[in-house]
Structure formats: structure tokens, C-alpha cells
N, CA and C of each residue as an Amber inpcrd file, in Angstrom:
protein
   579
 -42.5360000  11.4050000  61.4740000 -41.7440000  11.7260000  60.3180000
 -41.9640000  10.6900000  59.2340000 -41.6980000  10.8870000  57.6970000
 -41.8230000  10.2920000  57.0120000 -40.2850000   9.6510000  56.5280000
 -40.8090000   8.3790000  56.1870000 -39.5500000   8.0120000  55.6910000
 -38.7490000   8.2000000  54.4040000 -39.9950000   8.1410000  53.8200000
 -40.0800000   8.2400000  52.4480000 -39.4360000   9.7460000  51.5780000
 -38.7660000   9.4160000  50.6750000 -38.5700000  11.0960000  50.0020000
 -39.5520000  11.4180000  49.1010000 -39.9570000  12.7560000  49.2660000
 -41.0590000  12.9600000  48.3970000 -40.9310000  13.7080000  47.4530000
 -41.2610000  13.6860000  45.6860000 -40.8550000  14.2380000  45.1910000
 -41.5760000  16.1880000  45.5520000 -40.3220000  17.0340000  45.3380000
 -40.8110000  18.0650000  45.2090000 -40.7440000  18.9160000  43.9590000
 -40.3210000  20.0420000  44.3240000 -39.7970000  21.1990000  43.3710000
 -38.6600000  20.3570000  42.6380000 -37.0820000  20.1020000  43.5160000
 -35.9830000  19.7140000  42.9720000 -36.2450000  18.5320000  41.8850000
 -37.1190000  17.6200000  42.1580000 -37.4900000  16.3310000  41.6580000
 -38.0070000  16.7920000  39.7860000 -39.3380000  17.8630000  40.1460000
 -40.0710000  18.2580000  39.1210000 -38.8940000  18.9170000  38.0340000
 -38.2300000  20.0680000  38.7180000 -37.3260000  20.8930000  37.4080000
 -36.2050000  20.1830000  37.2260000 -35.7610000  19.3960000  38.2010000
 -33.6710000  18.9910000  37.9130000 -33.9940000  17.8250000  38.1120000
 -33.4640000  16.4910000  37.6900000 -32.9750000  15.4290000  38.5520000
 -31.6250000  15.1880000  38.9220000 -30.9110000  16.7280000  38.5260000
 -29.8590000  16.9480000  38.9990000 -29.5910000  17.5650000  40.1660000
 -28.7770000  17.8690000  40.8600000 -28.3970000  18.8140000  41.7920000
 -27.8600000  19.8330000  40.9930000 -26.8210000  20.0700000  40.1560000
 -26.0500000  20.8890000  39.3670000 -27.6940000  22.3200000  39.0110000
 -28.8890000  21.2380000  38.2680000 -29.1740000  21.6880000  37.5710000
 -30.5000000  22.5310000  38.5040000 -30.6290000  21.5940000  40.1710000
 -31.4910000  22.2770000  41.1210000 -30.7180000  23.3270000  41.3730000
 -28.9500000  23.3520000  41.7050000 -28.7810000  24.3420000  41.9180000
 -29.0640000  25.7740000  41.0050000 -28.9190000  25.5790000  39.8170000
 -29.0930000  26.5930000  39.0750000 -30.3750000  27.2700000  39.2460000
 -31.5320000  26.7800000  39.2220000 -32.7120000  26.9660000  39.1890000
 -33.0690000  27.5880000  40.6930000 -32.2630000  27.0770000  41.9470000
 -32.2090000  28.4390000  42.7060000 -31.7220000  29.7130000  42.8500000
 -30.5340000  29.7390000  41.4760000 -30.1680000  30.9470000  41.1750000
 -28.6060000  30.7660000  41.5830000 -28.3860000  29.3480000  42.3080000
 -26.9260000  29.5600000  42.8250000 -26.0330000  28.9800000  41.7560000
 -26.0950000  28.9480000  39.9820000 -25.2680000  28.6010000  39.4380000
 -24.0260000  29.0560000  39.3160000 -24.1240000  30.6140000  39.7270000
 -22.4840000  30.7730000  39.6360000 -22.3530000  30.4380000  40.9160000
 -22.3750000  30.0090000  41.7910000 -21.4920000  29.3690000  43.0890000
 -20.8550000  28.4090000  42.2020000 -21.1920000  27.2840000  41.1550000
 -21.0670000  26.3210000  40.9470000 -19.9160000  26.0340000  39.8310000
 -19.6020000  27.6110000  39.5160000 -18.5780000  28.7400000  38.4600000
 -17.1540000  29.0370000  39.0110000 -17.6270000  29.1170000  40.7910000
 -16.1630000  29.6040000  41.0560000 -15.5480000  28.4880000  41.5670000
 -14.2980000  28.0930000  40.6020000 -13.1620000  27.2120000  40.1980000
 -12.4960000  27.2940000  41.7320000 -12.0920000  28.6500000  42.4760000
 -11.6610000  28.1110000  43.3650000 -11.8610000  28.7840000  44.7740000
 -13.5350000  28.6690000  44.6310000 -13.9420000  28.8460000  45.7800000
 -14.5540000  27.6100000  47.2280000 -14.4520000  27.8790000  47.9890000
 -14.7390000  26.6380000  49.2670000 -15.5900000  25.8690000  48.8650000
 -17.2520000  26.4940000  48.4600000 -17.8930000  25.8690000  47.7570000
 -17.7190000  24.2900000  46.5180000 -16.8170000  25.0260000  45.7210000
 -16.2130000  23.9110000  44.2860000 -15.1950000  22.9880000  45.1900000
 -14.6410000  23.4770000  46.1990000 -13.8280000  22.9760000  46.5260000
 -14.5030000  21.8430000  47.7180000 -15.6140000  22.0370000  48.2950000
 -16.5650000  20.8220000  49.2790000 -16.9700000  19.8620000  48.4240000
 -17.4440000  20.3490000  47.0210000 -17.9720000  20.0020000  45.8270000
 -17.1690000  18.6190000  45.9380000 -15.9610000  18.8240000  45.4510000
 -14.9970000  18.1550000  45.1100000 -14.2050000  17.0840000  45.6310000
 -14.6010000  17.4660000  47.5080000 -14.3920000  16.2870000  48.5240000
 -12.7580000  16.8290000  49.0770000 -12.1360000  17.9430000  48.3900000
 -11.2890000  18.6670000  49.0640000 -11.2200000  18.6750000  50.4260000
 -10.5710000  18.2840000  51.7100000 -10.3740000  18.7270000  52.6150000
 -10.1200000  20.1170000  53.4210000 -11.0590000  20.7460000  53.8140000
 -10.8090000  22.5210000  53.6510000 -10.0440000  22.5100000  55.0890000
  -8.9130000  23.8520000  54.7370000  -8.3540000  23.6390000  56.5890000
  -8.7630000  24.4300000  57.5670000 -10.1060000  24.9940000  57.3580000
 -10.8890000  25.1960000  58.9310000 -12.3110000  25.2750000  58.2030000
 -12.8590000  24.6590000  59.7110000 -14.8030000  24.7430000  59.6520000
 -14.9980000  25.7860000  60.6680000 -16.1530000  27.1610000  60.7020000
 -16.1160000  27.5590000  61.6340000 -17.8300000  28.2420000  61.5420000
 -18.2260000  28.1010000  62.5590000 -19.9510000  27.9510000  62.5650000
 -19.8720000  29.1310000  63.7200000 -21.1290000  29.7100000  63.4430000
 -21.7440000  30.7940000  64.2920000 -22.8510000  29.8810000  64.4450000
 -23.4110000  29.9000000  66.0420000 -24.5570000  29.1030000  66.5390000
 -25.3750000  30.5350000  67.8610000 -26.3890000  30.1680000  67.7040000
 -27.2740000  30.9960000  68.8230000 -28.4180000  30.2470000  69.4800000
 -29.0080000  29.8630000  70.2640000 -29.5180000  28.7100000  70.9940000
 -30.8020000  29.6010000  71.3210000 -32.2960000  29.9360000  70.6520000
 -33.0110000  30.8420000  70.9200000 -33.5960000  30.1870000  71.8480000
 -33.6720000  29.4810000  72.8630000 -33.8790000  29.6130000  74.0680000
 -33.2120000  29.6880000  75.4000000 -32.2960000  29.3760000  75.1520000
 -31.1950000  29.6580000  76.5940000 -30.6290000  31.0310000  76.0790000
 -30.3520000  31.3540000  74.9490000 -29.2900000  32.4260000  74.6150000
 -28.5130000  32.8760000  74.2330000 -27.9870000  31.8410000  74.6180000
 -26.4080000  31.2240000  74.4300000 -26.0170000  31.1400000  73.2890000
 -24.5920000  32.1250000  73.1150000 -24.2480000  31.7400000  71.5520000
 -22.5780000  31.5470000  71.6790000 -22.2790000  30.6370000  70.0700000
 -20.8960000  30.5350000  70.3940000 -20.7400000  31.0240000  68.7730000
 -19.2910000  31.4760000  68.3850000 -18.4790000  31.2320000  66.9260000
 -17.6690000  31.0400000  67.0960000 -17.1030000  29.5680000  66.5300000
 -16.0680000  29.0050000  66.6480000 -15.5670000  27.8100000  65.6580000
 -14.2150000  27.6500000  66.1360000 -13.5080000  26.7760000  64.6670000
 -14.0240000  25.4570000  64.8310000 -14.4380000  23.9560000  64.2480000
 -14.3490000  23.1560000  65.0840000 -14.1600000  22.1350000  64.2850000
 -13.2360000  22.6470000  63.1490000 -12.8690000  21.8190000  62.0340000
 -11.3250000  22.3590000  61.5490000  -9.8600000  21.3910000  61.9330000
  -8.9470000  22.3500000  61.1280000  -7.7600000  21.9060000  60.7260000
  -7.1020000  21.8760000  59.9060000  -5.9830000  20.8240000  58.7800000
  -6.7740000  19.2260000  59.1130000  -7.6210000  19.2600000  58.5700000
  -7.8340000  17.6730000  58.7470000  -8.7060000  17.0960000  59.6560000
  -8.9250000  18.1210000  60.8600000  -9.0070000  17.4040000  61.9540000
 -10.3410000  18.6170000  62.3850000 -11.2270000  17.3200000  63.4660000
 -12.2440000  18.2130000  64.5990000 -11.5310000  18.1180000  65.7160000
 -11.7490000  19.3530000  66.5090000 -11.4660000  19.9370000  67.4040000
 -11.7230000  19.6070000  69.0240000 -11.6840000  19.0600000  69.5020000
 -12.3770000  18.3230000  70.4360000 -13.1580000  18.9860000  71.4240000
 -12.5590000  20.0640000  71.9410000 -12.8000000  21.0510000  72.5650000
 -14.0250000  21.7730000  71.9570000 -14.1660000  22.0190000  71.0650000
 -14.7690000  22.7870000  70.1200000 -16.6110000  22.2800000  70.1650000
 -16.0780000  20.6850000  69.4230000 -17.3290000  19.9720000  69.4660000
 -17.8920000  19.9800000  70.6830000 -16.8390000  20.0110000  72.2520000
 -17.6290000  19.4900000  73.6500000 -18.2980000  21.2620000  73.6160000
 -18.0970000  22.3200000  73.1070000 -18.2390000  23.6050000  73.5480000
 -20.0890000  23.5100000  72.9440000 -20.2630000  22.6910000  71.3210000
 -21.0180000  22.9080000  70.5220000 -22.2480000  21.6170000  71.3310000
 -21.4640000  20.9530000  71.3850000 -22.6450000  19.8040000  72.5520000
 -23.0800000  20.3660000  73.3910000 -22.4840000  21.3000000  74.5490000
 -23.4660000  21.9520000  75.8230000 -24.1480000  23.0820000  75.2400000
 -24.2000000  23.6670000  74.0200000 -24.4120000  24.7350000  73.4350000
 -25.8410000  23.8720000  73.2460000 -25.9710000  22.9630000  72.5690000
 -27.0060000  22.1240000  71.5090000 -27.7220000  21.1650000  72.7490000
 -27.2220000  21.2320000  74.3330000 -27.9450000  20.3970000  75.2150000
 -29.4960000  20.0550000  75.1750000 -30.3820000  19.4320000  75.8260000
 -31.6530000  19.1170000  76.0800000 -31.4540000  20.3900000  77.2890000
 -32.3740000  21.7290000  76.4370000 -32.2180000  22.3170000  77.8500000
 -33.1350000  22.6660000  78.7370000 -34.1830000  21.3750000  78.8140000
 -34.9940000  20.9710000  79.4250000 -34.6720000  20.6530000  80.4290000
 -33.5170000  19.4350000  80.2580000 -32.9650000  19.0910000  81.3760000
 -31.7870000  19.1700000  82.0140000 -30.9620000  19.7840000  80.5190000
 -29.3660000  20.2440000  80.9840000 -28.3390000  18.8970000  80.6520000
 -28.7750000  17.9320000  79.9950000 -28.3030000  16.5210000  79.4490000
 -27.7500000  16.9770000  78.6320000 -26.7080000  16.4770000  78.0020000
 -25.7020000  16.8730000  77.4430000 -25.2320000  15.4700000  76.6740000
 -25.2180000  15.9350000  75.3860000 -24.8080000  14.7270000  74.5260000
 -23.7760000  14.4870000  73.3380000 -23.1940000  14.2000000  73.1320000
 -22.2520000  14.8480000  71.6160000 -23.0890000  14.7520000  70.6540000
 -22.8810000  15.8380000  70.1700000 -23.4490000  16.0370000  68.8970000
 -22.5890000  15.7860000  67.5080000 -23.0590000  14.8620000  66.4310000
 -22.6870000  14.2870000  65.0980000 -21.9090000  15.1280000  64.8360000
 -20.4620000  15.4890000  64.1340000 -19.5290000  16.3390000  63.3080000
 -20.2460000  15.8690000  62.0170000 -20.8990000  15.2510000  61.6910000
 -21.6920000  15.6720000  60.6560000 -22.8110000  16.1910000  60.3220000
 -23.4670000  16.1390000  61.0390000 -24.4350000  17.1870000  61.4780000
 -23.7110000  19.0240000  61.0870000 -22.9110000  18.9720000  61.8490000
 -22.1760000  20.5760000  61.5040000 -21.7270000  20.6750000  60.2370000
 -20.8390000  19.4270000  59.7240000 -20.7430000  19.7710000  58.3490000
 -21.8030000  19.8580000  57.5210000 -22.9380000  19.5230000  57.9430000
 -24.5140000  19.8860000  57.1020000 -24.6630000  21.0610000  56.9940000
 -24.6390000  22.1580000  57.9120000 -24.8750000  23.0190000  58.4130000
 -23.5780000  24.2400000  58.0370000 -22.1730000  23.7650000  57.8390000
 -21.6090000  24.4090000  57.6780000 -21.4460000  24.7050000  55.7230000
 -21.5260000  23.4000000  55.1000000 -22.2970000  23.2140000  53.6630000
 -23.2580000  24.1430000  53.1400000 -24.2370000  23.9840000  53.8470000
 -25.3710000  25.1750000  54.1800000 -25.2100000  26.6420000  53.5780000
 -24.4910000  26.8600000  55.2720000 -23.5950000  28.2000000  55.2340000
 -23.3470000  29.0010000  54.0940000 -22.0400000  28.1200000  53.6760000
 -21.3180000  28.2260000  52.1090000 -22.4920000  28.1510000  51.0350000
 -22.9790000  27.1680000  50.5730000 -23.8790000  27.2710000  49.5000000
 -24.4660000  28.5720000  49.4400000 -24.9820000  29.0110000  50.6720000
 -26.0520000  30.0280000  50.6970000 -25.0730000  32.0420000  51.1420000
 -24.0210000  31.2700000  51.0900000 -23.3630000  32.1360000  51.6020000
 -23.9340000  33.5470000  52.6600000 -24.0570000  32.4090000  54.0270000
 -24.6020000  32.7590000  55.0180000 -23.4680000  33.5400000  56.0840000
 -23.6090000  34.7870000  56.8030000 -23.2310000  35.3340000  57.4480000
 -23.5570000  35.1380000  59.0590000 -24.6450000  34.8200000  59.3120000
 -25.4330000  35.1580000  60.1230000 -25.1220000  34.2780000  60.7580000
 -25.9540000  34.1020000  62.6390000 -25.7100000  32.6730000  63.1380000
 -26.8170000  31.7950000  62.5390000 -26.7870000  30.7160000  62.6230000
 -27.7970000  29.8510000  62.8670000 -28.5330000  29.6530000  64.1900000
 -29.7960000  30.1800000  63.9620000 -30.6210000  30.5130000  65.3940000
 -31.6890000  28.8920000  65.7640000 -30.8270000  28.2090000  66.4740000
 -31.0710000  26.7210000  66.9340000 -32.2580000  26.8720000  68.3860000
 -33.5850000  25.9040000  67.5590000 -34.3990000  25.6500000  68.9870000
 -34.1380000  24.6580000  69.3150000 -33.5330000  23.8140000  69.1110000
 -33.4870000  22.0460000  69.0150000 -32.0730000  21.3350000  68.8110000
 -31.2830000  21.3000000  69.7250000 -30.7220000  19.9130000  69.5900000
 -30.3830000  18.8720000  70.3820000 -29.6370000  18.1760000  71.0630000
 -30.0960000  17.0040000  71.2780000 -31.4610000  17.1720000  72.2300000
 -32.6140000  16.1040000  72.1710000 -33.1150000  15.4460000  73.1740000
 -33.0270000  14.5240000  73.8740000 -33.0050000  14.8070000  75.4830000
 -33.6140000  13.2420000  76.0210000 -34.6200000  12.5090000  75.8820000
 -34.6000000  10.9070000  75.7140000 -35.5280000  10.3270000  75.4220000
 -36.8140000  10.9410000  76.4940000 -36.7790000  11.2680000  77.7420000
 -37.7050000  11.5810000  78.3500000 -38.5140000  13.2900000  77.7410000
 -37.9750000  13.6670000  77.7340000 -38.1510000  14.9900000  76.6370000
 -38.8480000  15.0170000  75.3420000 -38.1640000  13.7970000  74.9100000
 -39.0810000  13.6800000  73.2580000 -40.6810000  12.6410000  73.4620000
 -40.4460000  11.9710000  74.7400000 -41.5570000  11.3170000  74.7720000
 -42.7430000  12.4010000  75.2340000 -42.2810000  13.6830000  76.2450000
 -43.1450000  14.3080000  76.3070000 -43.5170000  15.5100000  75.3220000
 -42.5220000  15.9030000  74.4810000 -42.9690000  16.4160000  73.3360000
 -43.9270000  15.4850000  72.1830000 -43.4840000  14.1190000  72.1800000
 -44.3290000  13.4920000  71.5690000 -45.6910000  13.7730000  71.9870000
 -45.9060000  13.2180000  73.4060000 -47.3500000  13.4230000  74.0620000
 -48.0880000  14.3630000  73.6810000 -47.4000000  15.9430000  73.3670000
 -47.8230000  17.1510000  73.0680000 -47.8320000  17.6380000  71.2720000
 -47.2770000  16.4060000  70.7050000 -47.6800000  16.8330000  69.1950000
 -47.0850000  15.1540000  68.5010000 -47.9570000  14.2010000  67.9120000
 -47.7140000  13.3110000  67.3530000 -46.8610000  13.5490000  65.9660000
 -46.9480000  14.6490000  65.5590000 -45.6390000  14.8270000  64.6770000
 -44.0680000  14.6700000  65.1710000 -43.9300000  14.3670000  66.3190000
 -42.9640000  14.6580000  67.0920000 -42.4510000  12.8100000  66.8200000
 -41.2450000  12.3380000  66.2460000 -40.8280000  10.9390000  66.2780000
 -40.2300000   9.9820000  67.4870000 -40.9830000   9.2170000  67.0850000
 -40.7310000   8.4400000  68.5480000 -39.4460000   7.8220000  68.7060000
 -38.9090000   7.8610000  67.6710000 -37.4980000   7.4340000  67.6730000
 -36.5430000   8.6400000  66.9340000 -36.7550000   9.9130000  67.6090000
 -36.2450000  10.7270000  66.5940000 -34.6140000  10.7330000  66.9660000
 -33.8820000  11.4240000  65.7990000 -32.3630000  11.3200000  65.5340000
 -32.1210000  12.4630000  66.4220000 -32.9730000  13.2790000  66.8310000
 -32.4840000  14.6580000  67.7420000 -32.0720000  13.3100000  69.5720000
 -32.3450000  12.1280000  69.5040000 -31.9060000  11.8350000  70.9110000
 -30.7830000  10.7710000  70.7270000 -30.2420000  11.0660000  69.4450000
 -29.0360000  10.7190000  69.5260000 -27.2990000  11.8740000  68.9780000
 -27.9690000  13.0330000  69.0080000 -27.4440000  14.1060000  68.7040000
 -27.0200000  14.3380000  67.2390000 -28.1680000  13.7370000  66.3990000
 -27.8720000  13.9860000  64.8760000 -28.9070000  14.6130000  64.3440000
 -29.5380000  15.5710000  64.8890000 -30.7010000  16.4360000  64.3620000
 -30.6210000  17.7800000  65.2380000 -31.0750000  19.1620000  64.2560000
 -30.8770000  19.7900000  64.5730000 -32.4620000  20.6160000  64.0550000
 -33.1650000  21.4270000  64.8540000 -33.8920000  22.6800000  64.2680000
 -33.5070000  24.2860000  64.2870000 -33.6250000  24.3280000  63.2890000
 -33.2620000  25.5820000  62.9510000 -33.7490000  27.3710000  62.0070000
 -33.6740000  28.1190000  62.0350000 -33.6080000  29.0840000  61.1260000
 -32.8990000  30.2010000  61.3210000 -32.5200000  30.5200000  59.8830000
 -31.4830000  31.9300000  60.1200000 -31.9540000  33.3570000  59.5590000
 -32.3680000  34.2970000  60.5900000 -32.4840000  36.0240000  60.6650000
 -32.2730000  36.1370000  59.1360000 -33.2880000  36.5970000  58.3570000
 -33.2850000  37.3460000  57.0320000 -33.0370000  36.3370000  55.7520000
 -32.9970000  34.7630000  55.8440000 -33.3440000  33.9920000  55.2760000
 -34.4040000  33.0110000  55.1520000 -34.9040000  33.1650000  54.1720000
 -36.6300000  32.0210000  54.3390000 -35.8420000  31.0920000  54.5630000
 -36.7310000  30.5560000  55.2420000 -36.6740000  28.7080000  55.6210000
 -37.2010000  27.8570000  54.4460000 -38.2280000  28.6090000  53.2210000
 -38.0910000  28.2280000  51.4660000 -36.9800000  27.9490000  51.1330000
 -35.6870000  28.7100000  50.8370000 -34.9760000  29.1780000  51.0460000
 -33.8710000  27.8240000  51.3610000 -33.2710000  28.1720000  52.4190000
 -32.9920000  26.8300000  53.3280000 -33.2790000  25.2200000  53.0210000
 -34.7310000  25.4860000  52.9490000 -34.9130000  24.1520000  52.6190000
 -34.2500000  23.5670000  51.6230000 -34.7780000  24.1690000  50.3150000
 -34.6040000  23.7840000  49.0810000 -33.1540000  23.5450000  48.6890000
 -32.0020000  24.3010000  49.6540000 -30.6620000  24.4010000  49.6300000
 -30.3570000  23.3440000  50.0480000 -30.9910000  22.6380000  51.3640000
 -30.6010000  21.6140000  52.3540000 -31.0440000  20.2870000  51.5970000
 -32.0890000  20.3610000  50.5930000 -32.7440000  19.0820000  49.8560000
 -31.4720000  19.1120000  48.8520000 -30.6690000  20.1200000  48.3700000
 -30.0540000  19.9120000  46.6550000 -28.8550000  19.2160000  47.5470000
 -28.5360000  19.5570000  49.2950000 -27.4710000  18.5180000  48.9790000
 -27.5410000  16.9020000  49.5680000 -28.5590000  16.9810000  49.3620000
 -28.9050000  15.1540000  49.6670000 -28.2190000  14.5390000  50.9580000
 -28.5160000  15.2760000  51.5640000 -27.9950000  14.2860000  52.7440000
 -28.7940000  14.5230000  54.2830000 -28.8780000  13.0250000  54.4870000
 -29.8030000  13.3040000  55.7150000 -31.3390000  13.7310000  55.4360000
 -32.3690000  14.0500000  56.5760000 -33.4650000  14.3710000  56.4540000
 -33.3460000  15.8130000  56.7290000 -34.6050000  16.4340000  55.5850000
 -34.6070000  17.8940000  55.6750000 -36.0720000  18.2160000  56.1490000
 -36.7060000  18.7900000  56.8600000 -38.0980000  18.6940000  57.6140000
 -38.3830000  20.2090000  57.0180000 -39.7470000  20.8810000  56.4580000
 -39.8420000  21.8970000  56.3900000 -41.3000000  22.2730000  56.9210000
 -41.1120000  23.1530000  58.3520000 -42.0420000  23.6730000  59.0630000
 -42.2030000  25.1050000  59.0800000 -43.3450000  25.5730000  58.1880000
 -43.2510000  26.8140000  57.0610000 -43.9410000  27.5590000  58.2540000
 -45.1520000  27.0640000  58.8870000 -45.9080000  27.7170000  60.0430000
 -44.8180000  28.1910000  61.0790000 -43.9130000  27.5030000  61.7710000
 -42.8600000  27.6430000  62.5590000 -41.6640000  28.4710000  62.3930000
 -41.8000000  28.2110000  61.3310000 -40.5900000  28.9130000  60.4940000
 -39.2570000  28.8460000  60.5730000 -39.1340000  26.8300000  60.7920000
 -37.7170000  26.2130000  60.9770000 -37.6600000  24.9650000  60.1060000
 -36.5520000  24.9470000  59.4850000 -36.5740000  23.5330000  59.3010000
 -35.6670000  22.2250000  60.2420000 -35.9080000  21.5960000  59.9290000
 -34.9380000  20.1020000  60.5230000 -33.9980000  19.8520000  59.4230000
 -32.8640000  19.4950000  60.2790000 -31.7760000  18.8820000  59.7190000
 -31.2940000  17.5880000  60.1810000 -31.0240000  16.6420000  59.6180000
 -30.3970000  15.2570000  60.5230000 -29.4400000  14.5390000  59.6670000
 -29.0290000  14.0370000  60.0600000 -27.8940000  12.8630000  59.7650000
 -28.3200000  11.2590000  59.2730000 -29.5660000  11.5110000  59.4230000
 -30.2000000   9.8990000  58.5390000 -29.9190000   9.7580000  57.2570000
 -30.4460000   8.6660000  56.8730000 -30.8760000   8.9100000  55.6610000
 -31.6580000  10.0120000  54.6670000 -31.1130000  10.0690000  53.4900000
 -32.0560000  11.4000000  52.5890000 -33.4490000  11.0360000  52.5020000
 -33.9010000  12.1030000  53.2150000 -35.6870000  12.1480000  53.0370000
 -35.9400000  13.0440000  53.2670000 -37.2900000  13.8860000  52.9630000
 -37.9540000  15.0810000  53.0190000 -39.5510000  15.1020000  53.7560000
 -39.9270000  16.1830000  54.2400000 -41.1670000  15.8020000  55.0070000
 -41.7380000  17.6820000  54.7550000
């Protein structure tokens, strides 16, 4: 992975977000005064988070609350950790509540219905070393083996799409694997690859 952010699209037309958003077309999201959206915008506390997840290799899917007056859910998150396991090996790790709020941000911006269809979340270090072995793009210290990375794509949305949504809101690393047709999400620092 790179560390570095690279300029892209958002860089070239906006050095805004306001003004990337527009230029993906989502300026009226950015219109409604009192929608969830203006209101994440704003650092508002919303009183429920609730994510649709599907795990395209085990199967396994959950929708559920795991955000609500204030508070994560505890239950919720342990439901979204065995959901997001290494299920290589069945290791089981908590996964970042910010990570989901990436993802649930997402959602909203893009005003997504659908689940999010997850190949990837946590790894064991033994797991990523042998995925490493099998593709040097693969990080040797990646944030997926500490449960703050996620791969993903969602049914009837480009991962173009996605990306460019996941770069306007600056946070964390956004990975875009156009051949695959997923991107990465993480909880690091803002960077693009």
C-alpha cells in the first residue's frame, strides 16, 4: 500500500469536498437542511446507526442497529465482528466502530439501500502473511489485522462510484481495485492507492 495521497480527480476539479461533492452530482444532498446527511455533516449525534452487511464468502448476512441515542451497541458490534471474522480461520476480532461509521457515511452520502457485500475483514496475521506470499500488493502490516479495514462492493453500484464518495470524505485509506471490483476502506490515516 501506499502511503502517500495521490492527487486524483477530487484534487484536479475541487480542493474542496463541498465542491467534489457537487461535481459527483451529490450537491443537493448537501441542500437538505434537515436531512441525516447535513446533519453527520454537522457532527450532530444521530440516534440510530444501522448497516446491512453480507459476507460473500461464508454468506452470512446481518441488518442491524449498532449505533443508538449516543451509544454503540455492544451486542451488535460482537454480532458485526464474527460476521467480519478471518474466515480462514474463524479468529475473531473486534472490529473499529469507526470503521462502520465509514461505511455507514457511505451509505447516506450515496444513499445506499443495498447490503454491503464484504470479502474482507479482519485478518490474522498468519492469513495476511500468506496472502502476502500470494500477491505483494497485499501489506505487511495491513490495518485489516487489527480490525480497521474492510473490502468491499455494493450490487448495482460502481466501485468508481464508491470510491470517489469514500475519497470526498477524507478519512482513512480508500484502495481502488477496478479489476476486482472492490474497494478498501480503513481507519488510518487519509490516503488513496
Amino acid at each position: 500500500m501506499n502511503s502517500t495521497i495521490k492527487h486524483d480527480d477530487a484534487d484536479r476539479f475541487s480542493s474542496s469536498r463541498r465542491g467534489f461533492l457537487k461535481l459527483l452530482g451529490y450537491g443537493s444532498l448537501l441542500t437538505l437542511g434537515g436531512s441525516a446527511v447535513a446533519k453527520a455533516e454537522a457532527g450532530t449525534i444521530l440516534s440510530s446507526k444501522t448497516l446491512a452487511l453480507q459476507h460473500v464468502h461464508t454468506g452470512e448476512r446481518l441488518k442491524l442497529t449498532y449505533f443508538e441515542q449516543g451509544h454503540y451497541i455492544d451486542e451488535a458490534l460482537q454480532e458485526i465482528s464474527y460476521l467480519l471474522r478471518d474466515y480462514h480461520t474463524d479468529d475473531v476480532h473486534p472490529i473499529d466502530p469507526a470503521l462502520l461509521d465509514q461505511l455507514y457515511d457511505l451509505k447516506l452520502m450515496l444513499r445506499i439501500n443495498q447490503p454491503f457485500y464484504l470479502s474482507s475483514g479482519y485478518r490474522s496475521p498468519g492469513t495476511n502473511a500468506a496472502l502476502r506470499h500470494m500477491c505483494r500488493c497485499t501489506a505487511r502490516h495491513s490495518l485489516h489485522m487489527q480490525g480497521r479495514a474492510v473490502d468491499f462492493h455494493v450490487k448495482g453500484v460502481a466501485t468508481r462510484k464508491l470510491r470517489n464518495a469514500a475519497l470526498a470524505m477524507r478519512r482513512g485509506g480508500v484502495g481502488y481495485y477496478k479489476r476486482a471490483d472492490f474497494i478498501h476502506l480503513d481507519t488510518g490515516d487519509f490516503r488513496s492507492w
